[in-house]
C-alpha positions in Angstrom: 72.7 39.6 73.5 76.2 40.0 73.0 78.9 40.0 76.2 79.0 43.6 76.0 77.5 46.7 77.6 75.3 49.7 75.4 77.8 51.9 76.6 80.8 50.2 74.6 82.5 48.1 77.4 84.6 45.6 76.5 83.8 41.7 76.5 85.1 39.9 80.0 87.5 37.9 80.1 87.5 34.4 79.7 91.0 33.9 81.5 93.3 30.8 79.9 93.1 28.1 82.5 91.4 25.8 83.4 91.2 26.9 86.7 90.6 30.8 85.4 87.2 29.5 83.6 86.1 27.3 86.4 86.4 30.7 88.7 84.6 32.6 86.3 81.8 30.4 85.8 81.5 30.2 89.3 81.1 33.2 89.7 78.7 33.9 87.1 76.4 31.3 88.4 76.6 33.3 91.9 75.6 36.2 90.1 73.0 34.9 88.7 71.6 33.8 92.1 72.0 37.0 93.5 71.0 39.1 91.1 67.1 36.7 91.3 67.1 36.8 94.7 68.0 41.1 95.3 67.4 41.9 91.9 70.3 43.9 90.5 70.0 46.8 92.2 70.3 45.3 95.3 72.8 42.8 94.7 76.2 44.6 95.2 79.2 43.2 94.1 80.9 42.9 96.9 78.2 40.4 98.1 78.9 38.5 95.3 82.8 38.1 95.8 82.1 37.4 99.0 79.7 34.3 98.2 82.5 33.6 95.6 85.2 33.8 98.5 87.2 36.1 95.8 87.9 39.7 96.0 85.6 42.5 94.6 88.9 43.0 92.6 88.8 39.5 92.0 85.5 39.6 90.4 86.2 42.9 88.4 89.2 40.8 87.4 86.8 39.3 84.8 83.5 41.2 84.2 85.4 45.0 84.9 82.2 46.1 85.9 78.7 45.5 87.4 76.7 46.3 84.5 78.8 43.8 82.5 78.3 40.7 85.2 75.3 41.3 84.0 75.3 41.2 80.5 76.8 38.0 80.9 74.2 36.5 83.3 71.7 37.2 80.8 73.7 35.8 78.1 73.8 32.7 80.7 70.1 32.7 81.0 69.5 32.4 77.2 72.5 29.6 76.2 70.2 27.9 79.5 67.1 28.8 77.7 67.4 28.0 74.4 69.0 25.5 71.9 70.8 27.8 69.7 71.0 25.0 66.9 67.5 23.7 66.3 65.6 25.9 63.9 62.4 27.5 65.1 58.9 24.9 64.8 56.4 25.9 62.4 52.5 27.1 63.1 51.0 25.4 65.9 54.4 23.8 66.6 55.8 27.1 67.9 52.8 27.4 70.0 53.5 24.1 71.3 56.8 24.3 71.9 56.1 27.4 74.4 54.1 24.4 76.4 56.8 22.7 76.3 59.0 25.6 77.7 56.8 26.0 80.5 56.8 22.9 81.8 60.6 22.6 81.7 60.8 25.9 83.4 58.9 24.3 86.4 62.2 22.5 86.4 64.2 25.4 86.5 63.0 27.9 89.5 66.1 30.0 89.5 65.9 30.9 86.0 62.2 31.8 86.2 62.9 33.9 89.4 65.7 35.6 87.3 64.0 36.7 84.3 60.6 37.2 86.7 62.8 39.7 88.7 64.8 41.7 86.3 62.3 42.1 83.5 60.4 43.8 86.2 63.4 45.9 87.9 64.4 46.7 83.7 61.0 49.1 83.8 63.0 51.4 85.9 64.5 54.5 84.6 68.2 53.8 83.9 68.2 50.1 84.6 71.1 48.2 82.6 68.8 45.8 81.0 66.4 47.5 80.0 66.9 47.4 76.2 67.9 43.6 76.3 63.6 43.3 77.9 62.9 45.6 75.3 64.4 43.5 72.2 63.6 40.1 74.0 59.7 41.2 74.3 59.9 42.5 70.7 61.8 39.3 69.2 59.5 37.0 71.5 56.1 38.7 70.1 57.5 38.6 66.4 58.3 34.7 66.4 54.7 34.1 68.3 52.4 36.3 65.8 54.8 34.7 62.8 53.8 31.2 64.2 49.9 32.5 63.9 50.5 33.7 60.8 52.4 30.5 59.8 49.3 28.2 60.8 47.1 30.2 59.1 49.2 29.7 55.9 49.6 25.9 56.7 45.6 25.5 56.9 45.7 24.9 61.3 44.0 28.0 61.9 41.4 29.8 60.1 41.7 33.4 61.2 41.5 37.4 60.4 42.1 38.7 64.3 44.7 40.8 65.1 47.5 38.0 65.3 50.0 40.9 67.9 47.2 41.2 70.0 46.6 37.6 70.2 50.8 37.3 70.7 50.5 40.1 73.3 47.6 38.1 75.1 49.7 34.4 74.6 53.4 36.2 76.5 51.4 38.4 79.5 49.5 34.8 80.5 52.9 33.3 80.3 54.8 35.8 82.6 52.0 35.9 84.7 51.9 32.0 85.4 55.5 32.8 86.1 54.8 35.2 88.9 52.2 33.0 90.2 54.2 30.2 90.0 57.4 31.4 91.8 55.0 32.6 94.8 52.6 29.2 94.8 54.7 26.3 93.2 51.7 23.7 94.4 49.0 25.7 93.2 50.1 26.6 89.5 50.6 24.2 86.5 52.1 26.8 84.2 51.7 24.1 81.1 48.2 23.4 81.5 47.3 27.0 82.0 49.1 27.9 79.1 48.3 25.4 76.5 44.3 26.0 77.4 44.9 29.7 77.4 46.0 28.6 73.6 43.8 26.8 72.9 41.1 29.1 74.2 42.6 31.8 71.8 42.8 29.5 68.8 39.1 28.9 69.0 38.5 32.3 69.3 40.0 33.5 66.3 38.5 30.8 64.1 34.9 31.3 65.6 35.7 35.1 64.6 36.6 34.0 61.2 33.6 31.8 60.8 
């Protein structure tokens, strides 16, 4: 997702010093906080100078408005999420790798809470993010059923299921361990949940094949 709002706003700016980008950053990591703790209609911008100890004319000084703060927290999230370099794995490799993701996102509460919080708040009429959830789900379930498809074509799986459904099933069990997770840290392993929820499937649509 690009710096930018859907209604045409222009990109923030980054400011030329040293000192201008430490600010910035600053106070897009405050944003981020706030806007996973209140979700962002809640959060107000003047709460979030005011954790910043700037100005709300200090913090329009580099988003110029709400809506684009946010844009560029989500942009945050993802350069936090993802390696932008590495290629995506393979078949059963993608599926592994969304193990893998789980388990580092134990590791990484505020991000969960921040995508937990606005992909639920985005449902709302209106909201500002609310087409960045929509392409993210879309993206997220066309990379999972390609990796189904992918091990099917590499000889992993056997299987004539309904590979969206199965990439529906695989992303709700994830954002549900989320949810869970953020309200019982001790009593969720999002990793081992997920990679037997996998598994579980896997077996499934070979034994349907069979």
């Amino acid at each position: 997702m690009s710096e930018s709002t859907p209604n045409g706003e222009r990109q923030p700016r980054t400011g030329k010093s040293l000192k201008a980008q430490q600010r910035r950053h600053e106070i897009l990591r405050i944003a981020m906080d706030t806007f996973a703790t209140r979700g962002y209609n809640n959060a107000s911008l003047q709460e979030i100078a005011d954790r910043a100890g700037v100005t709300q004319a200090g913090v329009l000084h580099y988003f110029r408005s709400k809506t684009l703060l946010l844009a560029s927290v989500l942009q945050l999230r993802d350069d936090t999420d993802t390696d932008q370099d590495k290629e995506r794995p393979r078949g059963l490799a993608f599926l592994q790798h969304l193990v893998d993701t789980m388990r580092r996102n134990a590791e990484r509460e505020g991000i969960v809470r921040l995508y937990a919080v606005l992909s639920a708040e985005s449902t709302t009429e209106g909201h500002p993010a609310q087409d960045y959830f929509r392409d993210r789900y879309e993206s997220l379930r066309a990379d999972v059923t390609a990796a189904l498809a992918e091990a099917h074509e590499l000889g992993e799986v056997r299987a004539d299921a309904n590979l969206e459904e199965a990439a529906n099933a695989i992303i709700a069990v994830m954002d549900g361990l989320q949810i869970q997770w953020l309200l019982a840290p001790d009593s969720v392993d999002m990793s081992a949940a997920t990679d037997r929820v996998i598994t579980a499937l896997l077996a499934d649509i070979t034994a349907k094949h069979t």
